[in-house]
C-alpha positions in Angstrom: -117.3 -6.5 -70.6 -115.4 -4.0 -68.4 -116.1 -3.4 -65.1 -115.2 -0.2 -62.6 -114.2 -0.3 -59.3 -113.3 2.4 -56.9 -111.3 2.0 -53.7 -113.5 2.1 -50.2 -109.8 3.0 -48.1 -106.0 3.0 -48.3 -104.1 0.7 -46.7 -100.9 2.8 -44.5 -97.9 0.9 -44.1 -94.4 1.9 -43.4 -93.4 0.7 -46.7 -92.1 3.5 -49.4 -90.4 1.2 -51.9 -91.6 -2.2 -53.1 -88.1 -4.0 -52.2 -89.0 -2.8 -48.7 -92.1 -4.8 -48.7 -92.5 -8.7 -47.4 -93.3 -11.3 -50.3 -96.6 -12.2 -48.3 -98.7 -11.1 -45.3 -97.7 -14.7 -43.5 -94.1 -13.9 -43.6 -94.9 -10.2 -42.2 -95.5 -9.2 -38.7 -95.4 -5.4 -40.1 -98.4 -3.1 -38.0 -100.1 -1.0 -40.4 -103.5 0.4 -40.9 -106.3 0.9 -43.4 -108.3 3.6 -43.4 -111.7 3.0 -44.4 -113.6 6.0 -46.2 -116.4 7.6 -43.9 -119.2 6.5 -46.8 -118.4 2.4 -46.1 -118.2 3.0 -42.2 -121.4 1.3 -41.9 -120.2 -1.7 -43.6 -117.9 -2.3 -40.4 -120.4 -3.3 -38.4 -119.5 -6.5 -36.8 -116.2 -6.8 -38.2 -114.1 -6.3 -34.9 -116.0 -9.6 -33.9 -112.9 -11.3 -37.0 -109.3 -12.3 -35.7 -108.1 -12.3 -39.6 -109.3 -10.3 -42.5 -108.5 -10.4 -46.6 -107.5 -7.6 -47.7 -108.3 -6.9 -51.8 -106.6 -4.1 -53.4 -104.8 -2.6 -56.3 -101.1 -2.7 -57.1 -101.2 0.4 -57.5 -97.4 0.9 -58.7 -97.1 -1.9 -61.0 -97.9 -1.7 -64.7 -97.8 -4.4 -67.4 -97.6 -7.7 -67.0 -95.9 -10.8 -68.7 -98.0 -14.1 -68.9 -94.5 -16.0 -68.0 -92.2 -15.0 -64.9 -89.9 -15.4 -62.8 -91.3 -15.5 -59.3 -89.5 -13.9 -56.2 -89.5 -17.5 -54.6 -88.0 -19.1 -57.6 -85.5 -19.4 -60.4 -87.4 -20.9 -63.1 -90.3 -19.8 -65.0 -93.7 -20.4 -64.7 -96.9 -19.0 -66.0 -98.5 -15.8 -64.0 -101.2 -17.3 -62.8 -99.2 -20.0 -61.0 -97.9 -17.0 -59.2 -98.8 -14.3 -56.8 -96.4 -12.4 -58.8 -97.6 -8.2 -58.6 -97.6 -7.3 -62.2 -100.9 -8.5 -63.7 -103.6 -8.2 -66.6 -105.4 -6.7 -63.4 -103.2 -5.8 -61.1 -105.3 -7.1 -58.1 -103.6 -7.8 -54.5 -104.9 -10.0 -51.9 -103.1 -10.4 -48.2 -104.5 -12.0 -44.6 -104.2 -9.4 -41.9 -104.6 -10.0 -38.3 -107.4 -7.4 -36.9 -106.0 -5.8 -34.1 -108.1 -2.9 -33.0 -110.5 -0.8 -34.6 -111.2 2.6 -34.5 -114.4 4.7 -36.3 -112.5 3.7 -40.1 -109.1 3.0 -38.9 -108.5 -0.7 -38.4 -104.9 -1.1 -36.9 -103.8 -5.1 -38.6 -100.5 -6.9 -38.1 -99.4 -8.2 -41.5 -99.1 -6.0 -43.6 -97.1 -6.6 -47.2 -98.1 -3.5 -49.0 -96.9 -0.1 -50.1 -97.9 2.8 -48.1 -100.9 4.2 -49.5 -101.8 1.3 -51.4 -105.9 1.5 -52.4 -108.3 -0.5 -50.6 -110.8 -2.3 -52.8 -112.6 -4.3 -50.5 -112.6 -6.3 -47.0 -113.6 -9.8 -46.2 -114.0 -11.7 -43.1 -111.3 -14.7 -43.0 -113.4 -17.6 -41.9 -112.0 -21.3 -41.2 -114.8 -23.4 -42.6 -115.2 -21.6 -45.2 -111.6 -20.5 -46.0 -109.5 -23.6 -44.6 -108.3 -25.9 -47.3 -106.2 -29.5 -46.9 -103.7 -28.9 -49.7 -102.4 -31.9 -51.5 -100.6 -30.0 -54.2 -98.6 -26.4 -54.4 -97.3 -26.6 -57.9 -94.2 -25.5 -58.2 -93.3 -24.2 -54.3 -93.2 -27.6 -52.9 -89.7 -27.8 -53.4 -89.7 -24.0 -52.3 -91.5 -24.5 -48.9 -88.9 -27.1 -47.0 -86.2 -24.4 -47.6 
């Protein structure tokens, strides 16, 4: 089965080159914007009433992928999907962003990790009770996160 999906923005950032970029939207306090096209303006209803927001989107400069890597936090190998490594089967990002302001489509957000024009595929509300975890395990970045 194959499925088609078509971006609703493009997230702006002042990012040009992917080295510029932070290795996740917690470690970033980058402002950027994403520009939602006029067509989905009426799904922003309510959404300035959210203090955090996901952000799904396309990877839109990586291509190929290896099912074992080398993550940027790391020196070993593990498999991709242990990972939040960019170059996937589909090559489909996912950051929180802090909502700042909103504007007609322009949401300005603080946390941005992404390339400039990078191609918005969708927009969730970030909601504690449903999105708040206790974590007993994080695989191989335990011994990552004390450092």
């Amino acid at each position: 089965m194959e499925y088609n999906m078509h971006p609703i923005g493009i997230i702006r950032t002042p990012f040009s080159e992917k080295g510029q970029t932070p290795i996740q939207s917690s470690r970033s306090q980058t402002i950027g914007s994403v520009e939602v096209y006029p067509e989905f303006e009426e799904g922003l209803l309510d959404i300035e009433k959210f203090s955090y927001l996901y952000l799904l989107y396309v990877f839109h400069h990586s291509s190929g992928y290896s099912l074992k890597i080398k993550p940027f936090l790391d020196n070993q190998e593990h498999g991709l999907f242990s990972t939040r490594y960019p170059y996937r089967p589909n090559p489909i990002g996912i950051s929180v962003v802090q909502l700042l302001t909103i504007e007609g489509t322009k949401l300005k957000v603080k946390g941005v990790d992404v390339l400039d024009q990078t191609p918005l595929l969708d927009i969730k509300p970030y909601v504690p009770e449903f999105d708040v975890r206790t974590v007993v395990k994080t695989g191989w970045f335990e011994t990552r996160s004390k450092k």
